[in-house]
N, C-alpha and C positions, 0 to 999 in steps of 0.2 A: 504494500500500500504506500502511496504520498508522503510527505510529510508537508507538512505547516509551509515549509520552504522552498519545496515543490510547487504548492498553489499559488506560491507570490510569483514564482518565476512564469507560471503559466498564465497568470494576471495580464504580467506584464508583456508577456509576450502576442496577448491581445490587445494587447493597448498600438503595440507599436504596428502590428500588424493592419488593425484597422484606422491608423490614421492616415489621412491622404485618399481617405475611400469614404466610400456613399454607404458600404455594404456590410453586416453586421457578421462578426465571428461569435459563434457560441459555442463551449466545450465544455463538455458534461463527462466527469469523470464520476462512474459507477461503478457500485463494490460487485455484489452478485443481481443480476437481474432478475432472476425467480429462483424460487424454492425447489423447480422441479420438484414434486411431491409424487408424483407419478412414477419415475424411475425405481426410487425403491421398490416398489407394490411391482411395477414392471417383470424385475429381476427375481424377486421370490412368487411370480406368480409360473415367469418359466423356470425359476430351478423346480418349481412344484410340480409343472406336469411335464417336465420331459426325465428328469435323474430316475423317478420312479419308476416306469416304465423300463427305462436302460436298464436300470438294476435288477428288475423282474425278468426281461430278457435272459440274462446272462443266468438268474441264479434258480428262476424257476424247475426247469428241469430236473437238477439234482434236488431239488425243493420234494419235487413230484416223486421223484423215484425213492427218497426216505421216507416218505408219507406211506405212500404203497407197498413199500420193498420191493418194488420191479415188478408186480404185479397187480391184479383186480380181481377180487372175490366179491361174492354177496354180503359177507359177515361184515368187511371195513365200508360200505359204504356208508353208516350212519357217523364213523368215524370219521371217515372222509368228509361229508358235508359240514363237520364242525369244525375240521382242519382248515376247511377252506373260507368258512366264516369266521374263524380266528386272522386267516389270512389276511382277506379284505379286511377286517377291524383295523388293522397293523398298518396294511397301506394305506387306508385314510388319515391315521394319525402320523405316520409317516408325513405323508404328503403336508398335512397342515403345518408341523413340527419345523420342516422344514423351509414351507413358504416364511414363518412369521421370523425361523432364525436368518435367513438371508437377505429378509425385507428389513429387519434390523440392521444385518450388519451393511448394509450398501445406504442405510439411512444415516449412518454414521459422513460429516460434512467432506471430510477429505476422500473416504471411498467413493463417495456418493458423486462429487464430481468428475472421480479418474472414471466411473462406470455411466456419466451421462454423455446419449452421444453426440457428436461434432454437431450435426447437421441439425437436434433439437436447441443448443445452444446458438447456436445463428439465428434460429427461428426466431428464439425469444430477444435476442441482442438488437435483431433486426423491428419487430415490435417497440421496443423500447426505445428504440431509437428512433422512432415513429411517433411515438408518442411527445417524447421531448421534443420532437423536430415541432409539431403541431402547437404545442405550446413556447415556443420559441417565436414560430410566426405571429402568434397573436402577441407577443412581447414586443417584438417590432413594428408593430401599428402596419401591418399590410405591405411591407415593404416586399419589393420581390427579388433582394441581391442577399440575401441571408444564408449563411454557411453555419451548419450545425456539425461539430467533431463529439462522435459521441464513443467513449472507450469503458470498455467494460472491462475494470480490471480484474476480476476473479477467473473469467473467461478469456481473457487476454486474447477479445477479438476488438475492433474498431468498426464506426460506420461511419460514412461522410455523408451528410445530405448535402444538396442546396436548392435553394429558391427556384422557380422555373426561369428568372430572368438570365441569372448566373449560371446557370447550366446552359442555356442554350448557347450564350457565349463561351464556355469552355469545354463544352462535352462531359468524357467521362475520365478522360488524362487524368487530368490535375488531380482529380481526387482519386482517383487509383495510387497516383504518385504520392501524394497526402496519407493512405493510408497505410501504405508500405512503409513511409518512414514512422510511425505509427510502432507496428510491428517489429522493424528492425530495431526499434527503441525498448522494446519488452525483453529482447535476448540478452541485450547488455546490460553495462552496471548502474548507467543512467538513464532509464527510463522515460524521465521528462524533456530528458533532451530531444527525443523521436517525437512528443506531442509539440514541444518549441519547435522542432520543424515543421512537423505540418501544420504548423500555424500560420508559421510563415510564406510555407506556398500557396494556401489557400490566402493568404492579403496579396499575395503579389498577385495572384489571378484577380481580385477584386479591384487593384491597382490600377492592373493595365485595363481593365474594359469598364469600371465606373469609380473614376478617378474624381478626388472632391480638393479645390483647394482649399473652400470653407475648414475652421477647426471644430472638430468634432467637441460635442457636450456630453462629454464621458460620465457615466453612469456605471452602478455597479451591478453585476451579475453573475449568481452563483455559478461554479465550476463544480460544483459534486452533486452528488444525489445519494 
């Protein structure tokens, strides 16, 4: 996570980034974006119904042939049906036993993120990052040059929005390139250094295509969530 002096650097690195410009930087540094609550329940609902059945594969046979002694009379079969309703008893409790300890232990925070996968955390990154974009635009009173950096540090993925105005002037480059340094910022030992770049490519994009020599009436706006 940040610290204290992280935030200042990254303050200011919208300050300097959005002056000279018409166009608004916003960056939202987030811890975890959901609970995934599902993933646990997930994992213990298939170790519940696939291990069981593997195991019955493999061990029912010789199961069967201790039961019977390698054979079938009239006399075991009353024996039989109670062998085999002890059986089932055994697999259900099995099976629940196991759902509730796996769902435990994958609920535990640090399994629980190595075991959720890539493409459900994009989802939700991508959401949230939806979400703050949406309230960002009403923050800037309708403006349509506004760039939202939104990183989600527990999943150490990034998203770039922009404005429809700002996009149509720069494509999808810049913020490809914006987010990559993003990224390449989370491998290393300073981290804030990758969002102080992409900060600063996204102002230069704002720079060159809606450039302001007015001085901007700076205001404050949070960077975390």
């Amino acid at each position: 996570m940040l610290t204290a002096e992280d935030h200042r650097r990254i303050e200011a690195a919208v300050e300097a980034a959005e002056e000279g410009t018409n166009g608004d930087i916003f960056c939202v540094l987030a811890g975890e974006v959901s609970s995934y609550r599902e993933v646990p329940i997930a994992w213990g609902a298939a170790a519940a119904l696939i291990l069981p059945p593997a195991i019955m594969a493999i061990a029912w046979r010789p199961l069967f042939d201790a039961i019977t002694a390698g054979g079938w009379t009239a006399a075991q079969a009353t024996s039989q049906q109670a062998e085999i309703a002890w059986a089932l008893t055994g697999y259900a409790a099995f099976q629940a036993l196991l759902f509730a300890g796996v769902a435990l232990l994958a609920a535990i925070p640090p399994v629980r993120r190595a075991l959720t996968p890539r493409f459900l955390k994009r989802h939700r990154v991508k959401k949230a990052a939806f979400h703050h974009f949406a309230a960002a635009h009403h923050h800037s009173q309708g403006s349509e040059t506004g760039v939202l950096i939104f990183v989600a540090l527990v999943e150490r993925q990034v998203e770039i929005l922009a404005d429809a105005g700002i996009h149509a002037k720069c494509g999808d480059a810049v913020w490809k390139e914006a987010a990559a340094a993003v990224q390449e910022g989370m491998k290393a030992p300073d981290p804030t250094a990758g969002i102080e770049k992409a900060i600063a490519i996204c102002g230069a994009a704002l720079k060159a295509h809606f450039a302001s020599s007015a001085p901007r009436a700076g205001f404050d706006r949070p960077v975390d969530d």
